[in-house]
ZAFIRO-865590 format. One record per residue (C-alpha): x, y, z; residue in three letters; residue number from 0. Coordinates in steps of 0.02 Angstrom, whole numbers, plus 50000, padded with zeros to 5 digits. Layout:
N
       X       Y       Z   res     n
       X       Y       Z   Ala   NUM
...
end
This chain:
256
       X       Y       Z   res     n
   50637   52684   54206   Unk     0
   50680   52869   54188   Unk     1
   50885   52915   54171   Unk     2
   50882   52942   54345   Unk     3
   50827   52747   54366   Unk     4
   50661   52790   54440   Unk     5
   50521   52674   54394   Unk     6
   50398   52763   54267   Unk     7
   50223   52677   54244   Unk     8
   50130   52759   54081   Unk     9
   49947   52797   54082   Unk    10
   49922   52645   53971   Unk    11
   50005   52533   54100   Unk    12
   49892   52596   54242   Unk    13
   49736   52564   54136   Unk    14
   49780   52393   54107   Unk    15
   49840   52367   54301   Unk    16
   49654   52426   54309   Unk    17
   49561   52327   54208   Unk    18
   49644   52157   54278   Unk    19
   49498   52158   54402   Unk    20
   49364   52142   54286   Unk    21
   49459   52031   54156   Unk    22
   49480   51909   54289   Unk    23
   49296   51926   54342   Unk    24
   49255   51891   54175   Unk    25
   49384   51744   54158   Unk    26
   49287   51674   54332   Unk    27
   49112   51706   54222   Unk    28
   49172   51623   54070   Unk    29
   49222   51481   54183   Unk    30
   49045   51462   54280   Unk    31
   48980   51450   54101   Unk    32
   49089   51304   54037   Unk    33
   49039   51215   54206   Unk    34
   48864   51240   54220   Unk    35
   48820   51264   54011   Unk    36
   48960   51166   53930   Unk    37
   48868   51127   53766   Unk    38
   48810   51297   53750   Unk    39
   48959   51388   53800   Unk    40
   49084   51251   53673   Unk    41
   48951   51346   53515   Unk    42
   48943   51525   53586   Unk    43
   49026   51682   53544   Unk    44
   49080   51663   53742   Unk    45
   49182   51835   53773   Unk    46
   49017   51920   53678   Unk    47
   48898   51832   53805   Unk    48
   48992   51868   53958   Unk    49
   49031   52050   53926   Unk    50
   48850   52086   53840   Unk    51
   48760   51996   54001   Unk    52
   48862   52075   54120   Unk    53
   48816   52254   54034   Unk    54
   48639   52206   54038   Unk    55
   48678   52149   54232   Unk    56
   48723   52310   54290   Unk    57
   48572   52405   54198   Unk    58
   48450   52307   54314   Unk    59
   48571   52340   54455   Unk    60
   48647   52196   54492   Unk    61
   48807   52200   54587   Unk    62
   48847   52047   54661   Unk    63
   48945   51897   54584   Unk    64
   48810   51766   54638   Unk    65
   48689   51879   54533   Unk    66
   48803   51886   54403   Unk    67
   48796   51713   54380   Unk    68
   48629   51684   54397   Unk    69
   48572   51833   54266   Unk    70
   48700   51739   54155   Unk    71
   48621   51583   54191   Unk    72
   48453   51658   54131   Unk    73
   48513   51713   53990   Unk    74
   48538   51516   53947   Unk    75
   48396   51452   53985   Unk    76
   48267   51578   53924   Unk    77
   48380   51687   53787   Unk    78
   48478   51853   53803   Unk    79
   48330   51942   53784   Unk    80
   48202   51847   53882   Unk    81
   48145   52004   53962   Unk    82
   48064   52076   53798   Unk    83
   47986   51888   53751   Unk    84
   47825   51901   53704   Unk    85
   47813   51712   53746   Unk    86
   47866   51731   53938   Unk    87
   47782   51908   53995   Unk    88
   47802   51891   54154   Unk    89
   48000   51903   54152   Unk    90
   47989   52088   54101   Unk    91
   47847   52127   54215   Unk    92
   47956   52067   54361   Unk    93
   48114   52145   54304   Unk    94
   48029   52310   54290   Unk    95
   47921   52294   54476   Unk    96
   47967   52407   54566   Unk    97
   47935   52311   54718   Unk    98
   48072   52218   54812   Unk    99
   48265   52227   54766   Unk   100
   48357   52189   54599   Unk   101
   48424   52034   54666   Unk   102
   48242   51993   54731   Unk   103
   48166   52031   54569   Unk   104
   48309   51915   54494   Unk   105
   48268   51768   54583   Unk   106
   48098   51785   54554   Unk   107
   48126   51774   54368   Unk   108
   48251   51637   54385   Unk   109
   48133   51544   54488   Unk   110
   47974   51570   54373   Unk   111
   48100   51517   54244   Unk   112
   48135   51356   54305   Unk   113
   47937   51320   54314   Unk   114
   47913   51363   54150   Unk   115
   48086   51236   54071   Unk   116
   47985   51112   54181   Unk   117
   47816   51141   54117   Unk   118
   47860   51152   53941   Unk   119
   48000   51011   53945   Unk   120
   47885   50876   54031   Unk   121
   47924   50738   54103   Unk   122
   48108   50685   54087   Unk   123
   48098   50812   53974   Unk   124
   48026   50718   53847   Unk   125
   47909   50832   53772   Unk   126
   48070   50953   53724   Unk   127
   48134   50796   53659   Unk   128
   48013   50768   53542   Unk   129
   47984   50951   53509   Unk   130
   48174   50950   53416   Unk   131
   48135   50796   53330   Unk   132
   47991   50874   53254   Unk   133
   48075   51035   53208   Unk   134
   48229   50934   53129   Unk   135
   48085   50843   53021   Unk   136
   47986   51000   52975   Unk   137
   48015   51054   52795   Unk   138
   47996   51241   52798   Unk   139
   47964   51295   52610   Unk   140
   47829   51159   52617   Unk   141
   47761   51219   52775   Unk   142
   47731   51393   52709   Unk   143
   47700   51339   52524   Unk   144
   47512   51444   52503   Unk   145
   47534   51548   52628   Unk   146
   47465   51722   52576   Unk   147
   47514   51855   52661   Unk   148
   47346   51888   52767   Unk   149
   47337   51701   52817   Unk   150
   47526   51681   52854   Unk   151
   47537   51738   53062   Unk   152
   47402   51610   53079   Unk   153
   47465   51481   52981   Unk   154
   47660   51517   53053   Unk   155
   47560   51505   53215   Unk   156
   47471   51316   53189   Unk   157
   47661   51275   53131   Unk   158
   47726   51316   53304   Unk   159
   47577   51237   53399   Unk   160
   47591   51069   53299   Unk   161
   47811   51062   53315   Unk   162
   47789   51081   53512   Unk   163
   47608   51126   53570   Unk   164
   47644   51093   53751   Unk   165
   47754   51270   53727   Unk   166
   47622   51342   53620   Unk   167
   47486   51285   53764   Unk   168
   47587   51382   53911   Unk   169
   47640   51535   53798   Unk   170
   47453   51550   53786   Unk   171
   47350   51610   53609   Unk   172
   47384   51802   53638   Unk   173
   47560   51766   53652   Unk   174
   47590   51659   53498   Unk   175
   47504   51793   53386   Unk   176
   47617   51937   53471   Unk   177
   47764   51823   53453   Unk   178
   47718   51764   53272   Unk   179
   47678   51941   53218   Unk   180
   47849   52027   53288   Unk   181
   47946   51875   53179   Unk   182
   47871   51931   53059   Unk   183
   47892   52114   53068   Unk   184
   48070   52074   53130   Unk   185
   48098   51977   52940   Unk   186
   48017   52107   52839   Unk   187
   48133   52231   52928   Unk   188
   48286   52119   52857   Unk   189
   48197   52146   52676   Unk   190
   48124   51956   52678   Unk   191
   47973   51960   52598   Unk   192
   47922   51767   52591   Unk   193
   47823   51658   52702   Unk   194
   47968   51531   52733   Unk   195
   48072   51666   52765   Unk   196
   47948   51731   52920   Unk   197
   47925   51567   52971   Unk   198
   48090   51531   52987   Unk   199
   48116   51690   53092   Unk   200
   47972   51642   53205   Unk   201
   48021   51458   53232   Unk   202
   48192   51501   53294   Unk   203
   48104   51661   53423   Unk   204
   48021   51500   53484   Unk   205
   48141   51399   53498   Unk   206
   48281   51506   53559   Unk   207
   48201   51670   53611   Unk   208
   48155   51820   53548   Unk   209
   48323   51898   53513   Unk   210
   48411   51754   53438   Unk   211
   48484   51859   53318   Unk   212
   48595   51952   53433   Unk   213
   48594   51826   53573   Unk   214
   48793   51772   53585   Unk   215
   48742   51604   53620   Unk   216
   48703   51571   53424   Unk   217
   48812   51670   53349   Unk   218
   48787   51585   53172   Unk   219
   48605   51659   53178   Unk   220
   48647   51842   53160   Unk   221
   48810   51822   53066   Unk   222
   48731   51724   52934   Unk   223
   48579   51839   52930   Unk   224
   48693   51993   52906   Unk   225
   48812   51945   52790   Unk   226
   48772   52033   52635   Unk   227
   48863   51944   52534   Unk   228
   48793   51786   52558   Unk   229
   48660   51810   52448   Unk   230
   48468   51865   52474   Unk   231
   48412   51885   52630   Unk   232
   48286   51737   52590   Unk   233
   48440   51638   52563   Unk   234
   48517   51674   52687   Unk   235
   48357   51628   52808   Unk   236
   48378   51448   52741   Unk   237
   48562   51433   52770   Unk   238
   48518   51503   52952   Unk   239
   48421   51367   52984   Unk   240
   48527   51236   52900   Unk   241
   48659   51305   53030   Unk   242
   48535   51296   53162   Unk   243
   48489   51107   53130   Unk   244
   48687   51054   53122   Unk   245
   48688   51156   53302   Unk   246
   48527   51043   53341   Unk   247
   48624   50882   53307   Unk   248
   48756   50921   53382   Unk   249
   48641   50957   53540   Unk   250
   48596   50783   53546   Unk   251
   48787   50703   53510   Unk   252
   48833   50793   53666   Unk   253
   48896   50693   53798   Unk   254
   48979   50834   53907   Unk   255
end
């Protein structure tokens, strides 16, 4: 209050009064991603995922809260960026149609996202199963011991097919090499020069999707990979993925 006892609100006040709005639509966002992605939102970076996804929401004009939640609920399932995978083209050729609404082009994707979890997860899933068995097993320095650097993206790429080929089969051969040759461009940009270091990089835009590096929902991935002072980048590609097979385990102690 003033001396005169009139109520003064500062400018500071009113922004905040403002803002309430949107916290609590991100509080209700946060909460549709415990409920519907418990695992993954428990091992997230979840105020980074919300606030990033909605951002990216409202560049392809989504409005809504129902398409909130289901662009957020993409994001999940096929990775933050999972419209500029090389492994699932078709998400940023529908996002960018120009034909039919943003929510229309939304549940297109969602839907053609759902096919392809169920085409590459077979049945009961059991093929993804397997498919993180495999990559638990896989020894990476052995599995790019002699590669040279002109046979590496096809070696990297018979990697990927063998640790889950019914992914490999549906990506298609066109999009493996694309995919396996932005990994590695992606590593060499980091200053990693080796072959485990590349396949590393292109086993986890496999696994997780092509911007698991910035993708909130691992946020171990891109901290470890930027941390300077954790060493070489090539060391810090093997503690990435030592990170990423604790997150693996844990994936299959969950009981949420």
């Amino acid at each position: 209050m003033d001396r005169r006892g009139t109520l003064v609100i500062r400018e500071a006040q009113m922004k905040i009064f403002r803002l309430q709005p949107r916290l609590q639509f991100e509080r209700d966002m946060a909460d549709y991603l415990k409920r519907y992605f418990p695992f993954e939102a428990a091992n997230a970076d979840l105020e980074r995922w919300v606030r990033t996804g909605l951002a990216k929401a409202g560049q392809f004009g989504l409005t809504t809260r129902r398409q909130n939640a289901l662009f957020l609920a993409l994001t999940a399932i096929l990775g933050a960026a999972f419209d500029e995978d090389p492994l699932i083209p078709w998400a940023a050729e529908i996002v960018s149609s120009p034909d039919g609404s943003a929510a229309d082009r939304l549940s297109r994707v969602y839907d053609k996202g759902i096919e392809f979890l169920r085409a590459v997860g077979g049945p009961k899933c059991g093929w993804l199963v397997r498919a993180k068995l495999r990559v638990r097993r896989q020894d990476m320095t052995a599995a790019a011991a002699g590669m040279s650097r002109r046979s590496m993206a096809e070696k990297i790429r018979q990697v990927l097919a063998q640790m889950y080929p019914e992914k490999a089969r549906q990506g298609g051969d066109k999009a493996m090499k694309k995919l396996v040759g932005l990994a590695i461009g992606r590593a060499r940009e980091r200053g990693a020069e080796t072959p485990a270091a590349a396949l590393i990089h292109a086993t986890h835009m496999f696994y997780l999707g092509a911007g698991f590096d910035q993708d909130a929902c691992y946020p171990w991935a891109g901290n470890t990979l930027d941390d300077q002072n954790a060493g070489p980048v090539d060391r810090r590609y093997e503690r990435m993925h030592q990170l990423s097979l604790e997150y693996l385990n844990r994936s299959f102690q969950f009981t949420g």
